[in-house]
C-alpha positions as a Markdown table, in Angstrom:
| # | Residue | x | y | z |
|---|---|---|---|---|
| 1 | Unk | 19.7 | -80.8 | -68.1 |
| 2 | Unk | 20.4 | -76.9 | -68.5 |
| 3 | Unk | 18.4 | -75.8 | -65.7 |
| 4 | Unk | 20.5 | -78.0 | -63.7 |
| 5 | Unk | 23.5 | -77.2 | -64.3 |
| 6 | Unk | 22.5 | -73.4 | -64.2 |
| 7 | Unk | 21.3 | -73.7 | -60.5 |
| 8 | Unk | 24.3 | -75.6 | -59.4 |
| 9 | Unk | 26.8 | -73.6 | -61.2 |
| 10 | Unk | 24.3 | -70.5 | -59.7 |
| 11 | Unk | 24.9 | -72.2 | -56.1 |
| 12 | Unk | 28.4 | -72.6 | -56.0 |
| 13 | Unk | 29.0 | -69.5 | -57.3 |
| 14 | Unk | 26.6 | -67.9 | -53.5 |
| 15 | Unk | 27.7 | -70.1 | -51.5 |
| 16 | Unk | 31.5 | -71.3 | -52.1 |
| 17 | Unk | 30.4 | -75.1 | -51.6 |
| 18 | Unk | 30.1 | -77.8 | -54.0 |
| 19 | Unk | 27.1 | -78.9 | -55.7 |
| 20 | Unk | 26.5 | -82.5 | -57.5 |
| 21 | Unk | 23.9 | -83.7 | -60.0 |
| 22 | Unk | 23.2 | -86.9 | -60.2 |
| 23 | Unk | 20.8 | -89.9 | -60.0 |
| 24 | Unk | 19.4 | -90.0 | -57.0 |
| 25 | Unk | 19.9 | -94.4 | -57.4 |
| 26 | Unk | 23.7 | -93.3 | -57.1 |
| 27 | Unk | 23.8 | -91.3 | -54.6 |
| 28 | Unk | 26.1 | -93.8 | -51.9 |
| 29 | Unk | 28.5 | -93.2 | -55.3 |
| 30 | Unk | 28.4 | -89.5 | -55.3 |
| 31 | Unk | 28.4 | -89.0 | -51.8 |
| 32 | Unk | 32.2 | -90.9 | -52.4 |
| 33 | Unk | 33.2 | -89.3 | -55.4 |
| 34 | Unk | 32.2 | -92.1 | -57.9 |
| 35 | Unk | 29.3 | -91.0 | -59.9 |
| 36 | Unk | 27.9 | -87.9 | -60.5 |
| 37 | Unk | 29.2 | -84.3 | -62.2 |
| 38 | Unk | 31.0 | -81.7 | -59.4 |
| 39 | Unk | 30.7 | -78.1 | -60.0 |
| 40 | Unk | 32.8 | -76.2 | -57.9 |
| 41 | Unk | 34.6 | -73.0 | -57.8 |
| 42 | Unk | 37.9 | -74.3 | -56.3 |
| 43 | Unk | 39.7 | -74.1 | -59.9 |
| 44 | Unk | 39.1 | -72.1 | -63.1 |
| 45 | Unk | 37.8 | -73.4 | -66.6 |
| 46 | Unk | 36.8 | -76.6 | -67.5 |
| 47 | Unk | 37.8 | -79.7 | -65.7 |
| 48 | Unk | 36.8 | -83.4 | -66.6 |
| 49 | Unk | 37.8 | -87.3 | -66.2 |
């Protein structure tokens, strides 16, 4: 899972846009918001539900 999360932190840090990992079986529920782990640069820190 590290490289992973290292490429999408490493993309929304370029770019300014989100990126999601996920399973690509859910991806009608992370396309909504339902499944899936965000990384964004829209706050600081840490942020989980």
């Amino acid at each position: 899972m590290g490289p992973k999360v290292e490429a999408a932190c490493e993309f929304a840090r370029l770019t300014g846009k989100k990126a999601v990992i996920g399973a690509l079986e859910d991806i009608e529920k992370i396309v909504k918001g339902e499944a899936g782990t965000i990384i964004s640069t829209e706050k600081q820190g840490i942020e989980w539900y």
